[in-house]
C-alpha positions as CSV (number, residue, x, y, z in Angstrom):
1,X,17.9,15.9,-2.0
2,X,18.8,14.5,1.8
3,X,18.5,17.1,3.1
4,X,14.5,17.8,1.5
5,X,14.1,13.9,2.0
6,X,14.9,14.4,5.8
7,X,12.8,17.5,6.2
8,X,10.2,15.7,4.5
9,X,10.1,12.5,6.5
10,X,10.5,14.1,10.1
11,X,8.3,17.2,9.8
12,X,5.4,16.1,7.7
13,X,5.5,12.4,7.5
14,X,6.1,11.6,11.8
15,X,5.4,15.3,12.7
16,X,8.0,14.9,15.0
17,X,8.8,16.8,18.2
18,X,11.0,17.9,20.6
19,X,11.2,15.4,23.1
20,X,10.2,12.8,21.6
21,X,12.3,9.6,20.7
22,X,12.7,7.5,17.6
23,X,14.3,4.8,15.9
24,X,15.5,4.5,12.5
25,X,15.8,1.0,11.0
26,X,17.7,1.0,8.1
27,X,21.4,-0.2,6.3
28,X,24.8,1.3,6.1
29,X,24.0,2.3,2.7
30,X,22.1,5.1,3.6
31,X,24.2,6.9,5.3
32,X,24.0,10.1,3.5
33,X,19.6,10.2,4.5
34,X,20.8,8.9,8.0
35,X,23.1,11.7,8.6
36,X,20.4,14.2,7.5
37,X,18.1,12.5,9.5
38,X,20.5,13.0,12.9
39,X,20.6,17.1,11.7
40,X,17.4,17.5,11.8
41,X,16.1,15.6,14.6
42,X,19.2,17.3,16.8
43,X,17.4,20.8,15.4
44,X,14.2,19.6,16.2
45,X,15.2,18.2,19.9
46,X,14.3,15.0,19.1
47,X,16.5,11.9,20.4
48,X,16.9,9.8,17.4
49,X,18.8,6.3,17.7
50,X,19.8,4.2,15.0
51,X,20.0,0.2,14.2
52,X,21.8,-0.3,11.1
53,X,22.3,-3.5,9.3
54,X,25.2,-4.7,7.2
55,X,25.5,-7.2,4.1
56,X,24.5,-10.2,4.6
57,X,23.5,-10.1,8.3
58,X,20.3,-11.8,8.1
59,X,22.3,-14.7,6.0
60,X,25.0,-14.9,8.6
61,X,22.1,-14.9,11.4
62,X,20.1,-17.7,9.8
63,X,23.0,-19.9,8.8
64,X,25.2,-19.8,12.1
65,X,22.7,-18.5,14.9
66,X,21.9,-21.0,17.8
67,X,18.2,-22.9,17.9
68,X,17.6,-20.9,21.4
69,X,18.5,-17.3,19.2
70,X,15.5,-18.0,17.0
71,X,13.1,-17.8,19.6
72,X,14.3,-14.5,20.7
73,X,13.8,-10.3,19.3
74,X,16.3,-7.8,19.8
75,X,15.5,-6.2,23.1
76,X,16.8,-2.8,21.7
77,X,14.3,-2.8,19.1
78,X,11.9,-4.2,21.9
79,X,12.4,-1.7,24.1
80,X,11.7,1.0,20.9
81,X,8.3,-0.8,19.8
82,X,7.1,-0.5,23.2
83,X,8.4,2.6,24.5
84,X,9.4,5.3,21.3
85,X,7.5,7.9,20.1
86,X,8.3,7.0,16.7
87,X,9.4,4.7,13.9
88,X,11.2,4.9,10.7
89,X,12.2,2.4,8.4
90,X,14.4,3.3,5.3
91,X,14.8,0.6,3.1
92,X,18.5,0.0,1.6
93,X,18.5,-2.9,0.7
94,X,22.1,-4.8,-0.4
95,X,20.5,-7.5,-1.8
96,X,16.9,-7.9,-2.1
97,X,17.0,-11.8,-2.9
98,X,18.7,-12.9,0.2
99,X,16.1,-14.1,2.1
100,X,15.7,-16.7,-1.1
101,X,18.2,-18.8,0.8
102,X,17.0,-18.7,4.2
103,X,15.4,-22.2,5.8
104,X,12.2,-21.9,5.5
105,X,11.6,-23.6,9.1
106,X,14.1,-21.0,11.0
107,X,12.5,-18.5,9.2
108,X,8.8,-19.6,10.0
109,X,10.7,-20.2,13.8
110,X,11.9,-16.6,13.6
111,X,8.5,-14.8,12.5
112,X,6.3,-16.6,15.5
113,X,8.9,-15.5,18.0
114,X,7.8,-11.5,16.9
115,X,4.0,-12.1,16.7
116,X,3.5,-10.6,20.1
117,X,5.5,-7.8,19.8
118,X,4.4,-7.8,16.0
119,X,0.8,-6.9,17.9
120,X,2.3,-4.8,20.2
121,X,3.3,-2.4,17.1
122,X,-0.3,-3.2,15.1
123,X,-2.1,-1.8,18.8
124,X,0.6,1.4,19.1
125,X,0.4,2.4,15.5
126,X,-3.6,2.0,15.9
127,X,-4.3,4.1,18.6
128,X,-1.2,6.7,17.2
129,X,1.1,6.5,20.4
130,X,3.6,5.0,17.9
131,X,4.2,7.0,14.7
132,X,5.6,5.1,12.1
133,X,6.6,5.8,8.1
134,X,8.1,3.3,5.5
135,X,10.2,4.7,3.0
136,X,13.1,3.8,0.6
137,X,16.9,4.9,-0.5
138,X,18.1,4.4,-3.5
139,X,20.4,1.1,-3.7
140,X,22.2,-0.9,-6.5
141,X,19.7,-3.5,-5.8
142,X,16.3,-2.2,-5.5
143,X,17.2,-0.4,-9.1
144,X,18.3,-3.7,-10.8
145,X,14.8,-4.7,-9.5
146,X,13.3,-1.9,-11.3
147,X,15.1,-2.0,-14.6
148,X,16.9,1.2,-14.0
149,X,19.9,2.9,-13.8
150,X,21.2,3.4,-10.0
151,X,20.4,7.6,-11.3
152,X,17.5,6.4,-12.9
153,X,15.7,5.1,-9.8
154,X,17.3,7.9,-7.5
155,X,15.3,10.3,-9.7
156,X,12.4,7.4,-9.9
157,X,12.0,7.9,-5.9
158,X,12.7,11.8,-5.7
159,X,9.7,12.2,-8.5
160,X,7.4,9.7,-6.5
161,X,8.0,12.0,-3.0
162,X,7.6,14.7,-4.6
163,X,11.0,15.7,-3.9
164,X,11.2,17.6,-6.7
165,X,8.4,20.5,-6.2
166,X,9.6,23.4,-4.8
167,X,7.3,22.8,-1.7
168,X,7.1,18.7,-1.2
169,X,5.0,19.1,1.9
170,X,2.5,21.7,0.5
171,X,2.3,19.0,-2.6
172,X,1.6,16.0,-0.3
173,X,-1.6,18.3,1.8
174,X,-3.1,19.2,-1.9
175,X,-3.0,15.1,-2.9
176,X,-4.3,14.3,1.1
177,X,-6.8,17.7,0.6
178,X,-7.9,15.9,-3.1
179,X,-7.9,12.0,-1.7
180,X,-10.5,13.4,1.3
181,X,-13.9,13.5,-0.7
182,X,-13.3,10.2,-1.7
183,X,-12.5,8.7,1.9
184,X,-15.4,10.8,2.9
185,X,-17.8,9.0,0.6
186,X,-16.5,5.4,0.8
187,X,-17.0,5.5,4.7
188,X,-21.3,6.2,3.5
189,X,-20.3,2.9,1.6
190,X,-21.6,-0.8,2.7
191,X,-20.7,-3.2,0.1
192,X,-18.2,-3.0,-2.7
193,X,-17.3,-5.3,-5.7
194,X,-13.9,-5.1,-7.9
195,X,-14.7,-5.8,-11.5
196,X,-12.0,-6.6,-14.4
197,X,-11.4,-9.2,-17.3
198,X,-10.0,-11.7,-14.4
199,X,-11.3,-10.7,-11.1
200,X,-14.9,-9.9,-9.6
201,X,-15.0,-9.8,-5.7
202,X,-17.2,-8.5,-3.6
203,X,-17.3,-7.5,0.1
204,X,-18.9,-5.2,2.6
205,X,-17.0,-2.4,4.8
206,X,-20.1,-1.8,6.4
207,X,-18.5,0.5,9.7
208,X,-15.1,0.4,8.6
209,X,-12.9,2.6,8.4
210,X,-11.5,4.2,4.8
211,X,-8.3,5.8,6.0
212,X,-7.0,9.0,3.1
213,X,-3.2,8.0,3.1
214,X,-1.5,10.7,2.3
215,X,2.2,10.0,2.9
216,X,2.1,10.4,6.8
217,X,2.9,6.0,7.4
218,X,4.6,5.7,3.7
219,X,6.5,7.7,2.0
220,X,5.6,8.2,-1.2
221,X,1.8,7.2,-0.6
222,X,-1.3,7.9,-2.6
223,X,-3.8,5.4,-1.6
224,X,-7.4,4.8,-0.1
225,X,-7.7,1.7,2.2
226,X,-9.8,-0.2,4.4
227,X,-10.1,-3.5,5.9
228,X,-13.5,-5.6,4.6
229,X,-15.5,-7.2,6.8
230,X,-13.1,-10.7,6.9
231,X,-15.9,-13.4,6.5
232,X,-17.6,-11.1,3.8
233,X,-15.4,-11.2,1.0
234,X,-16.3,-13.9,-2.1
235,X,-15.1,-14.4,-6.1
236,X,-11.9,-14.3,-7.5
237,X,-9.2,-12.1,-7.9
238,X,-5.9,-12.2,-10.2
239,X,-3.1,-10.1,-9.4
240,X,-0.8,-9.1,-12.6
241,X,1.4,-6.7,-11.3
242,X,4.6,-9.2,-10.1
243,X,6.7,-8.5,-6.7
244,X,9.3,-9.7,-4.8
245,X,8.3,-11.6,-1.2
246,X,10.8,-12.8,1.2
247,X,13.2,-12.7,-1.6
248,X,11.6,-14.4,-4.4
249,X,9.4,-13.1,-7.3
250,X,6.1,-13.6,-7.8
251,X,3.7,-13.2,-10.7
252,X,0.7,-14.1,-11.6
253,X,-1.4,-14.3,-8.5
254,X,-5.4,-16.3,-8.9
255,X,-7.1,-16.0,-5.7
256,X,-10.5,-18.1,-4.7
257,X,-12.5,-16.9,-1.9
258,X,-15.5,-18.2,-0.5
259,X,-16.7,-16.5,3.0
260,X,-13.3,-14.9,3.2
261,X,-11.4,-17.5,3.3
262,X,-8.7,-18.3,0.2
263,X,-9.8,-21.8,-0.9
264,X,-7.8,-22.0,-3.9
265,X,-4.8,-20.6,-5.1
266,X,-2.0,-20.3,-7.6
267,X,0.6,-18.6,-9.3
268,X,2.2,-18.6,-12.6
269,X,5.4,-17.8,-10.9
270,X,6.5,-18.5,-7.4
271,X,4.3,-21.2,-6.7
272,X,6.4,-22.2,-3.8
273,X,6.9,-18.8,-1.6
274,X,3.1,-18.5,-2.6
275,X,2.0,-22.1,-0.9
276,X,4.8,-21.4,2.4
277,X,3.1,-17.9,3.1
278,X,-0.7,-19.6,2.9
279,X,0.1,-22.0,5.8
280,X,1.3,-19.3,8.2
281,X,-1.6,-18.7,10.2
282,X,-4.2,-15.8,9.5
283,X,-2.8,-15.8,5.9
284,X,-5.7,-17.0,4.3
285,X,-7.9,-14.2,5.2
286,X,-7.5,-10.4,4.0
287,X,-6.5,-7.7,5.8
288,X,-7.0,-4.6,3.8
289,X,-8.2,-3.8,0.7
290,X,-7.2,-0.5,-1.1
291,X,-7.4,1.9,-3.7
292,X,-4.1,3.6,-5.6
293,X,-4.4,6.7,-6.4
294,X,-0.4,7.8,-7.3
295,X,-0.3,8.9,-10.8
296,X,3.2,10.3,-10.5
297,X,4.4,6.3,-10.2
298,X,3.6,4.8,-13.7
299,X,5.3,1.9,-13.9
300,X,5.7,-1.2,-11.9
301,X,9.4,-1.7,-9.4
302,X,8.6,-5.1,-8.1
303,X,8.5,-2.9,-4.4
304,X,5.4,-2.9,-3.1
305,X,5.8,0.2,-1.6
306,X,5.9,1.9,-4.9
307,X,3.7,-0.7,-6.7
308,X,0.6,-0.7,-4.6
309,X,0.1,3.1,-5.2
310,X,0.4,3.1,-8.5
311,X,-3.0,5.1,-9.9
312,X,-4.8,2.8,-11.7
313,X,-4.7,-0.2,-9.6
314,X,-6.1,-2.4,-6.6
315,X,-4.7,-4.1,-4.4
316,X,-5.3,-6.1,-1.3
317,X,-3.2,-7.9,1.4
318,X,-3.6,-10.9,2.8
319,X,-2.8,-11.6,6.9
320,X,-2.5,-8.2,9.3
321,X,-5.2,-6.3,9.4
322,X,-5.0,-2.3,10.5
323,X,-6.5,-1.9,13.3
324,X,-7.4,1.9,12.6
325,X,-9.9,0.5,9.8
326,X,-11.2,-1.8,12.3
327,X,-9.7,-4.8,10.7
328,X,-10.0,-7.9,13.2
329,X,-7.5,-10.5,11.0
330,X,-4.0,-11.1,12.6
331,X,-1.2,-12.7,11.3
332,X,2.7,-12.2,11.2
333,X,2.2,-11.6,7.1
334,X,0.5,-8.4,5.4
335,X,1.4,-9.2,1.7
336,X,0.1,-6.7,-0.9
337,X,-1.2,-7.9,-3.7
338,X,-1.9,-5.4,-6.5
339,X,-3.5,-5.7,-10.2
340,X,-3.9,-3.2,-12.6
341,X,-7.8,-2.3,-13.4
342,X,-7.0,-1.6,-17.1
343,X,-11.1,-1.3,-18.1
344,X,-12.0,-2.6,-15.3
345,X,-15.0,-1.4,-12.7
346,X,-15.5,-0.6,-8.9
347,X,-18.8,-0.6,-8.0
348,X,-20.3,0.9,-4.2
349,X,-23.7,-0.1,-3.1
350,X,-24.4,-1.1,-6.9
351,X,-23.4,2.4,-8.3
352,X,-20.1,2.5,-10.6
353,X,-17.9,4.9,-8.7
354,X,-14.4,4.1,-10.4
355,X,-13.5,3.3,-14.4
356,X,-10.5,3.3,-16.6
357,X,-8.4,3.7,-13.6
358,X,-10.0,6.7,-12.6
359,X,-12.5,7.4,-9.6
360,X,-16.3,8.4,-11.2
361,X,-17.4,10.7,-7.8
């Protein structure tokens, strides 16, 4: 399964070549997709460097490290931002809580010390001289999140990838191949509402861009997005499938908007992550809006990675826009939100194009 996993990741996801240079970001706990990774990017030519975490080394950082550290980045994974040809993060995670116990004010410290390289790799990944995917191994913790058996979830994520077809890239250019007609008629699309028992927002993406993601800057992926025009967006909006953010869960999201600005919000649980995140600037304003369009992911992980794709659901993020959509919001958060559509409607230029989960066109 690595060794498919690493194929998959290097050759269809970053397309990567020889000569080029990339970082993976991940922990010690995937050491058996690391080492495939290292095969194949030596067979490929590429020179592939690695910054691996350990337990608790964001705890011990944020507990011991000196005032003057939080104002700093690494300059290794400076240097990569600004200068690699590609990125790859593979989440491991040892525990996915810890950040719960983090001080709020280092941490707040920590994230405006990487807002300007945080732009840096917003700008790179825009204009595509920075490839970059997201993707997960299978830990202890992640599956405990999911309700599943450490097995369970391996085989969870090797369905999602599509690991499991005898030809995972030809499967991911038949869903990209499928997902094009509707990219190609949202992007003839000015204004666009959400409809469901608890949500109706509306917004225009007059001249932005819908972008078909088909597993290229996530792996899995199956999802359409955009970024609405930011002062465009009014209603409400109630988010009901829950996640984990900086540690802590969260359910129950109710978003007001009025002129794209959240002026009311709540959650039924998490109340407190949910107020810290809406005083970091640019986190009152959206920065995509999306589609999911994954029916091979069926039920929710509390990861957003897997969550947000889920077919049958919506979701948008508040703070960093995508700059390849045309999205103008910044911010050092982009927090997917996601709800299930259930009955629920989307409606383009007036005309019903999505119902019961299931795109109409």
């Amino acid at each position: 399964m690595w060794n498919k996993y690493a194929y998959l990741l290097l050759h269809y996801c970053l397309s990567l070549k020889e000569g080029e240079r990339i970082l993976v970001s991940t922990s010690f706990l995937a050491e058996p997709l690391a080492k495939e990774l290292y095969r194949e990017a030596c067979r490929i030519g590429a020179q592939m460097e690695f910054s691996f975490s350990f337990e608790e080394m964001g705890s011990v950082f944020m507990q011991h490290a000196k005032d003057s550290l939080l104002d700093k980045v690494s300059p290794f994974y400076e240097l990569a931002i600004e200068n690699f040809d590609a990125y790859l993060v593979v989440r491991a995670p040892y525990n996915t809580r810890e950040e719960m116990a983090y001080d709020a004010e280092k941490q707040k410290r920590k994230m405006a010390a990487g807002a300007s390289l945080n732009k840096i790799y917003f700008d790179r990944t825009a204009s595509g001289s920075l490839k970059r995917c997201l993707c997960q191994f299978p830990t202890l913790a992640a599956a405990n999140d999911a309700g599943m058996s450490l097995d369970a979830y391996t085989d969870f994520i090797a369905g999602a990838c599509k690991l499991n077809e005898a030809d995972p890239m030809a499967a991911w250019q038949k869903l990209g191949a499928d997902q094009q007609h509707i990219v190609d008629y949202l992007n003839g699309c000015h204004q666009m509402v959400y409809i469901n028992e608890k949500t109706n927002i509306s917004f225009s993406v007059k001249d932005r861009i819908w972008i078909n993601s088909d597993g290229k800057a996530n792996m899995p992926s199956g999802e359409v997005y955009t970024g609405a025009i930011e002062d465009s967006i009014n209603g409400h909006i109630y988010f009901d499938v829950p996640s984990i953010y900086q540690g802590q869960e969260v359910e129950g999201i109710y978003l007001e908007v009025v002129d794209g600005y959240i002026t009311h919000w709540r959650a039924e649980k998490g109340q407190a992550i949910l107020d810290k995140i809406m005083e970091i600037d640019g986190s009152r304003r959206f920065g995509e809006v999306a589609i999911g369009t994954n029916y091979s992911i069926k039920q929710p992980t509390k990861n957003i990675l897997f969550d947000e794709k889920i077919g049958g659901t919506i979701h948008m993020a508040v703070g960093q826009s995508y700059k390849q959509t045309g999205g103008k919001n910044e911010s050092t958060v982009h927090w997917d939100m996601i709800a299930s559509m259930g009955q629920g409607r989307i409606l383009a230029d007036g005309k019903c194009i999505y119902e019961n989960g299931f795109f109409t066109i």
